[in-house]
N, C-alpha and C positions, 0 to 999 in steps of 0.2 A: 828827198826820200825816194827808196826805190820800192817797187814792185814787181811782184812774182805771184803767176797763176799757173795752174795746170788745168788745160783744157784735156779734154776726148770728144776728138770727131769721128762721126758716123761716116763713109767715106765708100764708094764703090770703085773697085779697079780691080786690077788684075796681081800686084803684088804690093809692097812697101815702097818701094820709091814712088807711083805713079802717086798711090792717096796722099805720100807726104806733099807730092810738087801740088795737090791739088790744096791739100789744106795751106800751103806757103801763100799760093797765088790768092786764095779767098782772103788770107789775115794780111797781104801784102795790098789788096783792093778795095778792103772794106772801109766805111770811114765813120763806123762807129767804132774801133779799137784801134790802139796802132801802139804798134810794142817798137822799143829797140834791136830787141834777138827773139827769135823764138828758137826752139830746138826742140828735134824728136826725139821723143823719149821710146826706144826699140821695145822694154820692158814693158813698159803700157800699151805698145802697139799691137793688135791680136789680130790674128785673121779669122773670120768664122766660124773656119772646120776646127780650129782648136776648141780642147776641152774649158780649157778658161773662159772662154768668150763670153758667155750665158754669166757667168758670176763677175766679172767686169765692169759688162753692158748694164746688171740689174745692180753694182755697185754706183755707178756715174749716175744713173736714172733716181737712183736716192737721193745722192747729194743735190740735185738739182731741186727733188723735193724739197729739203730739208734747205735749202738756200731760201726756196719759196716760204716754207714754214715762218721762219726765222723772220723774214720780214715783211710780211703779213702779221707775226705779233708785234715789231715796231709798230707799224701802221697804227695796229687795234693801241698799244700803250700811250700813244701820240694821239686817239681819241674815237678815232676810224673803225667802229662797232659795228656798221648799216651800210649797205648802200646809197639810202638816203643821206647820210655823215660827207659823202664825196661832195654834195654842193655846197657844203661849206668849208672844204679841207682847203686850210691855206695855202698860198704859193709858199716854196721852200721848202725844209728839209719831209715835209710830211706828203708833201707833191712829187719828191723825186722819190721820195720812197715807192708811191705807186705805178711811178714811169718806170722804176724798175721793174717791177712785178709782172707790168704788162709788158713789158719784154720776153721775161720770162716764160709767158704765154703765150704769145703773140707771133714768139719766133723770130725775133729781130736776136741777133748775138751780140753779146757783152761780157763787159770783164765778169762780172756774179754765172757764166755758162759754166757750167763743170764738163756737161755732156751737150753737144749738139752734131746735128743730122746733118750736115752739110748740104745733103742732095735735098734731103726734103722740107728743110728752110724750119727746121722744129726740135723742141727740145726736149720731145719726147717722141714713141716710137707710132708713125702712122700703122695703119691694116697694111698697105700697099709695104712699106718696109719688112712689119714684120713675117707676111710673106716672102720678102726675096729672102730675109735671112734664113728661113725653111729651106726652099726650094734651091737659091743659089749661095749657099753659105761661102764658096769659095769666095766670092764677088765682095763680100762684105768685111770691111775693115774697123776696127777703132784705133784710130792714130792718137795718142798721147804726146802732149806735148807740154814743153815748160816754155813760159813769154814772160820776159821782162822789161821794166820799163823804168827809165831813171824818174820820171818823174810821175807822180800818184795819178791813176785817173780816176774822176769817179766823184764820190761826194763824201760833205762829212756833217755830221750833227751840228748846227752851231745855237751855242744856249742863249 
């Protein structure tokens, strides 16, 4: 079975090739993801001073919500109502349900990232960020990208 995501990283440099080699190097080192190809996508790639940027940036920052959403109501349907519910949530599919979430919060990256920050290790936008984007919009990149993978990672329900 294959796989296909599209990420958006957050990325500081000075043009389009520098952020791509930098996001390559991060998805080439890291060893919670590991694709077969990834590829830049030019069309999702924005620099700050453009007008899209803002509509993009607050597009990725949804879906990461809405990933979040999404499984956080698994959790709750699989029984996870309380904080108190976690000392008894089973190991398995209901445990990595929340190993993802805390990813997603925590700032560790995964296949569930839609948008992350590269620089600032987050999956959403720090003060210190959303100042450079003010102040140095040049500097700031979203590099989109598509990663595939032959074989699934990740997890899956099992009844």
């Amino acid at each position: 079975m294959s796989l296909t995501v599209r990420h958006t990283f957050m990325v500081t440099g000075p043009d389009l090739d520098t952020c791509g080699q930098h996001v390559r190097f991060f998805l080439d080192t890291t060893q919670l993801v590991r694709y077969d190809s990834v590829e830049i996508d030019p069309e999702h790639s924005i620099r700050g001073t453009e007008p899209r940027f803002q509509q993009e940036l607050d597009m990725v920052l949804a879906a990461n919500q809405a990933i979040l959403a999404e499984l956080l109501g698994e959790l709750q349907q699989e029984g996870c109502r309380q904080i108190d519910d976690l000392l008894t949530l089973p190991q398995g599919f209901q445990s990595k349900l929340l190993h993802t979430v805390s990813h997603l919060l925590d700032g560790f990256f995964g296949i569930d990232s839609r948008f992350f920050d590269l620089d600032e290790d987050s999956h959403r936008l720090t003060a210190k960020r959303r100042r450079q984007i003010k102040d140095a919009p040049e500097q700031c990149w979203l590099i989109g990208i598509t990663a595939r993978s032959a074989a699934k990672q990740g997890f899956e329900k099992k009844d």
